[in-house]
C-alpha positions in Angstrom: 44.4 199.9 187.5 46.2 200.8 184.2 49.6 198.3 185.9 47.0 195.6 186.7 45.1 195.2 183.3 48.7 195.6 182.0 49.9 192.5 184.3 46.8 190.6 183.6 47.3 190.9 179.5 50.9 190.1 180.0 49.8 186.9 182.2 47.2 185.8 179.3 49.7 186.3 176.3 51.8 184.5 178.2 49.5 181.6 178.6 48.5 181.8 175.3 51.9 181.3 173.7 52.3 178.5 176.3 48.8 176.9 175.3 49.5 177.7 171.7 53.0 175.9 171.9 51.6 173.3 173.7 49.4 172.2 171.4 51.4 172.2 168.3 53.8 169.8 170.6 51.0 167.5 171.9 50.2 167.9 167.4 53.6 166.4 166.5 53.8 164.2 169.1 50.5 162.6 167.5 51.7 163.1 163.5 54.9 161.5 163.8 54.0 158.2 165.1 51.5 158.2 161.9 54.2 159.6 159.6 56.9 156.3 161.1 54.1 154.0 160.8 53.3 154.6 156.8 56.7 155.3 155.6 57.4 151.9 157.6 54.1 150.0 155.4 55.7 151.6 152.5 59.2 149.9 153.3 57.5 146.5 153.7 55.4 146.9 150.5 58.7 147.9 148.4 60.4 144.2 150.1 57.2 142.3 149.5 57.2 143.4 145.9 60.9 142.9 145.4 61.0 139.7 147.3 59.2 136.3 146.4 56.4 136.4 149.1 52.7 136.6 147.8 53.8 138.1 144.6 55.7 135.1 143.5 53.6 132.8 144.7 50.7 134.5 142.4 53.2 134.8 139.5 54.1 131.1 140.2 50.4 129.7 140.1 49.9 131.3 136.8 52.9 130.6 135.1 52.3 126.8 136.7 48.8 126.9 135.1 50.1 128.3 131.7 52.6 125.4 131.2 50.7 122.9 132.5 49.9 120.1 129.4 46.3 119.5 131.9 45.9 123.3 132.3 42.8 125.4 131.3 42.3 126.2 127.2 41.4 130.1 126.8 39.7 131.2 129.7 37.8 128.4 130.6 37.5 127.0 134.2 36.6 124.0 136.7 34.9 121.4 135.0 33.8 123.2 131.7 38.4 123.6 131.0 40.3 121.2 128.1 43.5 120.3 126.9 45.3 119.1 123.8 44.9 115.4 125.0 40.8 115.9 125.3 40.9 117.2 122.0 43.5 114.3 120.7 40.4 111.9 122.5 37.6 113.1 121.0 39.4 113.3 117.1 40.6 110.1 117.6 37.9 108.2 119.3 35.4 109.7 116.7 36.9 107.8 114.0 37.5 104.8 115.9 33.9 104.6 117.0 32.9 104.8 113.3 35.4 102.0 112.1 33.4 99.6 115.1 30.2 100.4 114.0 31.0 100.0 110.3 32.0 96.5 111.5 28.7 95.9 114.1 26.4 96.4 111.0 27.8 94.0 109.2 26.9 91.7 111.5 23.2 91.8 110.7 23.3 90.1 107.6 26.7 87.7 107.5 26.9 86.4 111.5 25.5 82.7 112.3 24.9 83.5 115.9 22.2 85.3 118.2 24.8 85.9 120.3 26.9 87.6 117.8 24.4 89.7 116.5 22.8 90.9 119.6 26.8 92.3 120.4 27.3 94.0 117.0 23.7 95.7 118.0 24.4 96.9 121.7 28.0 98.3 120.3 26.0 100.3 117.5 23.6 101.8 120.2 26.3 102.5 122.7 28.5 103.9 120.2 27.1 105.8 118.1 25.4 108.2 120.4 29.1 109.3 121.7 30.2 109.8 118.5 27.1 113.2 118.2 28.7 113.8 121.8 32.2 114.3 120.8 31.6 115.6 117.8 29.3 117.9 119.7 32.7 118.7 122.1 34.7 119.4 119.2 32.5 122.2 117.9 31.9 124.1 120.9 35.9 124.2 121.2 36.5 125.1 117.4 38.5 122.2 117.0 38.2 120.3 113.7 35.6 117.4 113.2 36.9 114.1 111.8 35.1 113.8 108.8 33.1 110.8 107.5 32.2 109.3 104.4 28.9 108.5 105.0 29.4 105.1 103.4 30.1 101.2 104.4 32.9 100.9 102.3 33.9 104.4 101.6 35.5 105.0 104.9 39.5 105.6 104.2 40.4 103.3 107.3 44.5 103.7 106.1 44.5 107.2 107.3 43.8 106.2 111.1 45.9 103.1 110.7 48.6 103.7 113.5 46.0 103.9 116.0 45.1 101.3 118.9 43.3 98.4 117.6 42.2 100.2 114.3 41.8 97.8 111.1 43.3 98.5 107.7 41.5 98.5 104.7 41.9 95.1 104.2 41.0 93.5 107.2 37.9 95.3 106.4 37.6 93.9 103.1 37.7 90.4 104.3 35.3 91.0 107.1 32.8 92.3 104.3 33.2 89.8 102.1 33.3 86.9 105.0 29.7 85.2 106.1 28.4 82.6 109.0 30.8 81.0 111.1 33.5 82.2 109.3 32.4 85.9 110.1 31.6 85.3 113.5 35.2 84.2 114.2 36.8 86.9 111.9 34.6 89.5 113.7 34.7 88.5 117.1 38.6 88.5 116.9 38.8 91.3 115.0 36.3 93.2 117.5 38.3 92.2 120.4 41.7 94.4 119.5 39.8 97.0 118.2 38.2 97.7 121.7 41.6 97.1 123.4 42.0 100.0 121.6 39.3 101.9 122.3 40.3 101.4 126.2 44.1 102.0 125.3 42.9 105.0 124.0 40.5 106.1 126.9 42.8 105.3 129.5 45.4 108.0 128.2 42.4 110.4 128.1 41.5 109.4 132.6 44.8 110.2 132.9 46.0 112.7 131.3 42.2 115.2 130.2 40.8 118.1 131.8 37.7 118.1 131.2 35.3 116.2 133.3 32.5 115.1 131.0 35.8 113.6 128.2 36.9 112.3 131.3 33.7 110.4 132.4 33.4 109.1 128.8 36.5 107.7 129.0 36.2 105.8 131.8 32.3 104.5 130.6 34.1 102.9 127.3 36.9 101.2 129.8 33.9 99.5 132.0 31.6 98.9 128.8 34.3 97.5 126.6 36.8 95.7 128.9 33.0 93.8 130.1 32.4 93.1 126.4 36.2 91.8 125.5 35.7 89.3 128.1 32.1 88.2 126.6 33.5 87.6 123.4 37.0 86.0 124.6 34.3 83.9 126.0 32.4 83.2 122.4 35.5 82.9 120.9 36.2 79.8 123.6 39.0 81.6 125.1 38.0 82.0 128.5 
């Protein structure tokens, strides 16, 4: 009995060590696939970030977007973004704006003509509402605010004289002191290059703005303007 129990312990150590062996082989076999497969995702990580795949292509977008002139200002985004050229809009076409209503209220008192009258008024209700919105643009920005005199003849129309269809101070003069026919003409023509300006002006801004409301402004004053140089052309006999 004592030689079998002996022969039977022998057989189960032995089967033990087998089973034991077995199992740490049947172990590595299973680890080292796992081991190849994440230094291998390490290797293609290292290449990706050393190469120009999605990395660059990231580091490209934003570097596009930082030296783009119609890019985003601060961390604005979509429709709400500006630039420098919708801020360059809304300074310049402030003061322009004011220059043509200066002009339209003239009109009440010197023109000759229904016709000539009823203009001036529909450029002074059109007008002067975009002015509050711009203005109103320029403030949420921080960007400065033209600033106005508040009266006829006090507006300093030299300082915004090298822009499209602006008057001088003494075309202005003239106008003032002008009446009847005389006006009518002298206002009508003057009123024509000044909104060739304005649409000058507002074409730059379609084309080269960000944001979509400046945009949409811009392209209002083109319709509303180019319709109302071809009216007076018209009163002026020139069509």
């Amino acid at each position: 009995m004592t030689s079998i129990s002996r022969s039977t312990r022998s057989t189960r150590s032995t089967r033990s060590t087998r089973s034991t062996r077995s199992t740490r082989t049947t172990r590595t076999t299973r680890i080292a696939p796992v081991v190849a497969t994440v230094a291998a995702a390490f290797v293609l990580a290292a290449c990706g970030g050393d190469g120009g795949g999605g990395h660059e292509g990231s580091h490209g977008a934003a570097s596009a977007s930082a030296t783009d002139p119609a890019g985003p200002a601060g961390n604005e985004a979509g429709e709400q973004a500006h630039n420098a050229q919708d801020v360059a809009f809304a300074q310049g076409m402030i003061p322009h704006h004011r220059q043509a209503l200066e002009m339209a209220r003239l009109a009440a008192d010197r023109s000759a003509t229904p016709e000539v009258a009823d203009l001036a008024a529909r450029v002074e209700k059109a007008q002067d509402p975009e002015i509050t919105t711009m203005t109103g643009w320029l403030r949420t920005w921080g960007e400065e605010v033209p600033q106005s005199t508040g009266s006829r003849s006090g507006m300093d129309h030299s300082a915004h004289s090298g822009m499209p269809g602006m008057m001088d101070g003494q075309d202005m003069a003239e106008l003032e002191k002008a009446s009847g026919r005389a006006f009518d003409t002298k206002f009508l023509t003057m009123m024509v290059e000044h909104h060739e300006g304005a649409v000058e002006m507002a074409g730059t801004e379609k084309a080269k703005g960000r944001y979509a409301p400046a945009k949409a402004l811009a392209d209002d004053i083109v319709t509303a303007q180019q319709a109302e140089i071809t009216e007076m052309n018209g009163l002026l006999g020139k069509d």
